[in-house]
C-alpha positions in Angstrom: -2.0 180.1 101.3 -3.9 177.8 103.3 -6.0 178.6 106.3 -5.5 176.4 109.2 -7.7 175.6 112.5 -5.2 175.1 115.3 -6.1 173.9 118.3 -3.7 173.7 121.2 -2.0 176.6 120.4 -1.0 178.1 124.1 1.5 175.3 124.9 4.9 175.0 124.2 4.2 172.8 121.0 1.3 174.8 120.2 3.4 177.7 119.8 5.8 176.1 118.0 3.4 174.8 115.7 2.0 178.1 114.5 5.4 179.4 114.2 6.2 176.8 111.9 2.8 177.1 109.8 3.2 180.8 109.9 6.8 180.1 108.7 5.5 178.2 105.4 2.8 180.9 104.8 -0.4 179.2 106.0 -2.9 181.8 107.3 -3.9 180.6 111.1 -6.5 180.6 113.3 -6.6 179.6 117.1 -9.0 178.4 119.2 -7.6 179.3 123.2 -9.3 179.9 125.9 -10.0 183.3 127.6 -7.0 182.6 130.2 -4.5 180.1 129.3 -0.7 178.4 129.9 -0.3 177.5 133.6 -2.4 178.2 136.0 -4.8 180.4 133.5 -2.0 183.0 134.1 -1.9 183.8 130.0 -4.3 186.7 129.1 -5.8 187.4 125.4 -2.4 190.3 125.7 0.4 187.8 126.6 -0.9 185.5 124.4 -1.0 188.0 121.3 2.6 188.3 122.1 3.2 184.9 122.2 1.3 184.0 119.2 2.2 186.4 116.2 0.7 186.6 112.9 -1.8 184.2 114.4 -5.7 185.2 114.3 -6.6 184.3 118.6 -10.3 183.7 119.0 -11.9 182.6 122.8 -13.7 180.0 123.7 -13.8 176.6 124.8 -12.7 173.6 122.9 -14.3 171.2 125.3 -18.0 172.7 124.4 -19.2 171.4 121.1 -21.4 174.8 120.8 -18.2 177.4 122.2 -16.1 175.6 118.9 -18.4 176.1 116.5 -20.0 179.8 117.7 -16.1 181.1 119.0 -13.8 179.2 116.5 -15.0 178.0 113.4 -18.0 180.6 112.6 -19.4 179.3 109.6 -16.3 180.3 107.6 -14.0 177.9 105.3 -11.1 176.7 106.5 -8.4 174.2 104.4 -6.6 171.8 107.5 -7.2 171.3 111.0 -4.3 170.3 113.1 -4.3 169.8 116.8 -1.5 169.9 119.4 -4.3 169.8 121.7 -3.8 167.1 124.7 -5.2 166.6 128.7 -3.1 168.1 131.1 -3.5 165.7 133.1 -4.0 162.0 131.7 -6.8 161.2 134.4 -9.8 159.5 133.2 -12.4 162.1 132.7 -9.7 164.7 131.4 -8.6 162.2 128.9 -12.2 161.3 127.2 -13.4 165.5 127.9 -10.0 166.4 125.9 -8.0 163.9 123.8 -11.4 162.6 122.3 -15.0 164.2 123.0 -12.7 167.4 122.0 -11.5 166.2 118.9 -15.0 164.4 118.2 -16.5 167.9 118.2 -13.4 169.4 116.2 -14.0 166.7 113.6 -17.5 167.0 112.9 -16.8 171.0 112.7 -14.2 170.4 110.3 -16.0 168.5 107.8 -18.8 171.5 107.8 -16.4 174.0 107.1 -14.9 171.9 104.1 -11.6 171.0 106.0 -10.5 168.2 103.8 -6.9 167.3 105.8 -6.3 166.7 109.1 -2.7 166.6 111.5 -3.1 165.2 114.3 -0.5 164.9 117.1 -0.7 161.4 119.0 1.7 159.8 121.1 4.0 156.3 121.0 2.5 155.5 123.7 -0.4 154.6 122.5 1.3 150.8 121.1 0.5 149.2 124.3 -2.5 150.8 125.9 -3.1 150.2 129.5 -4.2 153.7 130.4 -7.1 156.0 130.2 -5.8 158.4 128.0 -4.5 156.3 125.8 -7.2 154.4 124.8 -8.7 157.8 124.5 -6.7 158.7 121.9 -7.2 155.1 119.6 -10.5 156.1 120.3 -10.3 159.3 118.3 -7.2 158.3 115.7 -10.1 155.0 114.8 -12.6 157.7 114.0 -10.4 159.9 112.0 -9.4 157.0 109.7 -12.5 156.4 109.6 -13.3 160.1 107.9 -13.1 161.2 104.8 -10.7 163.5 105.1 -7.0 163.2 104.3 -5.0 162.7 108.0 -1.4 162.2 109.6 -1.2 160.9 113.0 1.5 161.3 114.4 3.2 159.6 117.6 5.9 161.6 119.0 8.7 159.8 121.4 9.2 161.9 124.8 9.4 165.6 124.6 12.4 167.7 125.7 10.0 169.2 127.9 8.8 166.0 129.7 12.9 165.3 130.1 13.2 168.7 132.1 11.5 167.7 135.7 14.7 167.4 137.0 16.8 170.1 136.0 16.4 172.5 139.0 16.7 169.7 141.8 20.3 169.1 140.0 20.9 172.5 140.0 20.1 172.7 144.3 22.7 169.5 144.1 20.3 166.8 144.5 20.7 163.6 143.0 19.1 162.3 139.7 16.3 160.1 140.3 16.4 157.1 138.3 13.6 154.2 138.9 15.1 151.3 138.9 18.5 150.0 137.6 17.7 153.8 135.3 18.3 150.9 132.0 14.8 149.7 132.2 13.5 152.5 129.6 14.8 154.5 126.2 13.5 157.4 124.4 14.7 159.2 121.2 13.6 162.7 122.9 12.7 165.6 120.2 12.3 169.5 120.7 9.7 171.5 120.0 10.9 173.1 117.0 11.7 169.9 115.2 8.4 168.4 116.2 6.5 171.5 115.1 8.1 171.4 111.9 7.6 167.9 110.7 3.4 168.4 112.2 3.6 171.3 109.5 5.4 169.6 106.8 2.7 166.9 107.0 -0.2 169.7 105.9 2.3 169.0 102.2 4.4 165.8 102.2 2.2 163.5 100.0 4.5 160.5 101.7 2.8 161.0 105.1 -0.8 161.2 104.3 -2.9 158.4 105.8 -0.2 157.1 107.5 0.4 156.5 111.1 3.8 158.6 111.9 6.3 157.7 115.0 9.0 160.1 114.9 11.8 160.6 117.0 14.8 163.4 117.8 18.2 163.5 116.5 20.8 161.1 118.1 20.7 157.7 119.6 17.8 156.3 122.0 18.6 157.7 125.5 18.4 155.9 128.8 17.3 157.9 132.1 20.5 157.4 133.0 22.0 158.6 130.2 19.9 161.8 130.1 21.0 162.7 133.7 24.7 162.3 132.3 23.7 164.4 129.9 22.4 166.9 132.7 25.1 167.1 135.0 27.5 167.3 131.8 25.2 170.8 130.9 25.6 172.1 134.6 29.4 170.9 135.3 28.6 169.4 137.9 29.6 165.5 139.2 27.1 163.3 138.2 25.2 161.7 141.5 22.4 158.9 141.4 19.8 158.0 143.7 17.7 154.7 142.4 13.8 154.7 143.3 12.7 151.1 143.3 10.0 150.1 141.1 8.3 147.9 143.9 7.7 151.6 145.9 6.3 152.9 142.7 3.2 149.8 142.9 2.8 150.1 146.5 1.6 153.6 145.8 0.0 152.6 143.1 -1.9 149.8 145.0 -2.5 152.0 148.4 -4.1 155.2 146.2 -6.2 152.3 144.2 -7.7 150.9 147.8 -8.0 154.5 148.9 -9.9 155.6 145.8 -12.7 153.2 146.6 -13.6 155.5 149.3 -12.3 158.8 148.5 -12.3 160.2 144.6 -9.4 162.1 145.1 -6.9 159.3 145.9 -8.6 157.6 142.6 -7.4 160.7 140.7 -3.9 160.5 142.6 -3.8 156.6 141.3 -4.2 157.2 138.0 -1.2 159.7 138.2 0.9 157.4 139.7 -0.2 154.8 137.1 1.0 157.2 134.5 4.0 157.4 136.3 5.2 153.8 136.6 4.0 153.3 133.1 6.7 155.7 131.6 9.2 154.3 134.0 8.7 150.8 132.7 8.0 151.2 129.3 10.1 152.6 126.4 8.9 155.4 124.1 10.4 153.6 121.1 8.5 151.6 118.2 7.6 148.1 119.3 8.9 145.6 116.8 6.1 143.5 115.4 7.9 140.5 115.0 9.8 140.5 118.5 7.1 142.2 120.7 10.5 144.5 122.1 10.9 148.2 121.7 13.4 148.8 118.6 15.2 151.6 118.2 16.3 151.2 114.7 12.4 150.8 113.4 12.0 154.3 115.2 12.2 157.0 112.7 14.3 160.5 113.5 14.3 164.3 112.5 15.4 167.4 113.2 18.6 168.7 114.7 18.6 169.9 118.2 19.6 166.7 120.8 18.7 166.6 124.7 22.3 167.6 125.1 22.2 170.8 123.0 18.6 171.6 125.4 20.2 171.0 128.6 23.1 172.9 127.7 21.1 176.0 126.1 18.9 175.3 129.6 22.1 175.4 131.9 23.3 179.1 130.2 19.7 180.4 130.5 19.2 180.5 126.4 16.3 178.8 126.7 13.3 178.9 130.0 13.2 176.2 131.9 9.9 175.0 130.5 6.3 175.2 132.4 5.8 171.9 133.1 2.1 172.7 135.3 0.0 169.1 136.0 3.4 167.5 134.1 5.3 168.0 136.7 6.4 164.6 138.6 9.4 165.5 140.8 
């Protein structure tokens, strides 16, 4: 059995995550916070329940001193692996979280004799143009650079991150699509699929030291698509309403003047960067020879599809899922 530091435990993939470790017999420990999920509404109790077999223990992951006093203790551990992400993508989240975070969590690793590492990453990171991407290079560089054994893996769009506009379709609004709703594809995976190729990493010789894009079940989705796929889960007749990407950089452009003057239209900016990024740009692997996203270079697993979510979604088998400083529409 071996013990595993996991860090980002209280989200949706967090939990999945120690379900799945928990589910090969690795003995885990969790660094949360004191009040987590959405909102902080998650107490040590509710996350207990939502966390079982797992050993909690409170701090702060942010706070080089919290990790080591609150989660690592001196003690032995075997892996470290880290859902962890910022909720929010803004600069100073992004460089706080996705690598001063992981800096710390590093450095306490290799003290307690951690000699593997799982890291979860994202696709987008292939073309960089935002703050929190660069953050994360920043921290995937130094973790190649370690001596410790490491998987990185860059997941395509979440289930979760597909789920925004579930409950205006359900009201009878239209499907917002940027765009012709073509521009973009995505091979979406669930949580459970995702959680257990992380954990399979911790034994699969074939992903160590490699760089690890993954993707869902099923062909590579346009927007469009996915709302087909949504008002095919509710029964209802599909209906369209297209959101130029022009309006999208005039927002863009307006917060960006703003923020010169007034820090929290800077923070909006970034947002709506964030935005018109994943409207523009596939979360597929970018072919190295063609510059173009490529489906067929972008590697699948699992079993549950978009369509089998939205359809567990639409007879309430599943939550709708907490999307918090996710949220776009």
């Amino acid at each position: 059995m071996a013990r595993v530091m996991l860090l980002g435990a209280t989200g949706t993939l967090g939990q999945a995550t120690a379900r799945a470790l928990r589910r090969r017999g690795q003995a885990v420990v969790a660094l949360v916070r004191p009040r987590a999920g959405v909102g902080g509404r998650l107490d040590a109790q509710a996350l207990a329940a939502r966390l079982p077999g797992v050993e909690l223990r409170f701090g702060e992951v942010c706070d080089p001193l919290s990790q080591a006093r609150d989660g690592w203790r001196g003690e032995r551990f075997d892996a470290l692996v880290s859902c962890l992400a910022s909720r929010t993508g803004a600069p100073y989240d992004a460089w706080a979280v996705d690598h001063a975070a992981h800096h710390h969590a590093l450095a306490a690793a290799r003290a307690a004799g951690v000699t593997q590492m799982v890291l979860l990453s994202a696709l987008c990171v292939q073309k960089p143009r935002l703050a929190f991407q660069h953050a994360k290079l920043a921290f995937e560089r130094e973790l190649m650079a370690s001596n410790l054994a490491w998987s990185i893996v860059r997941p395509t769009a979440f289930f979760k991150s597909l789920s925004g506009q579930v409950e205006r379709v359900r009201r009878g609004q239209a499907f917002l699509l940027f765009g012709s709703g073509e521009l973009t594809a995505c091979k979406p995976i669930g949580d459970d699929d995702l959680a257990d190729y992380l954990a399979d990493c911790l034994h699969d010789p074939a992903r160590a030291n490699r760089v690890l894009p993954i993707g869902g079940p099923g062909p590579a989705l346009t927007p469009r698509a996915q709302g087909e796929l949504l008002f095919q889960a509710l029964s209802l007749p599909p209906r369209f309403r297209h959101v130029p990407v022009a309006l999208m950089d005039a927002i863009v452009g307006t917060l960006g003047v703003l923020g010169h003057a007034w820090p929290a239209a800077a923070a909006k900016a970034e947002l709506a960067r964030i935005g018109r990024y994943y409207a523009t740009e596939s979360m597929l692997v970018l072919n190295p020879r063609t510059g173009a996203y490529d489906e067929r270079l972008t590697p699948s697993t699992g079993r549950q599809t978009l369509g089998d979510f939205y359809a567990a979604l639409a007879c309430g088998h599943v939550e709708q899922p907490e999307r918090g400083d996710h949220a776009v529409f």
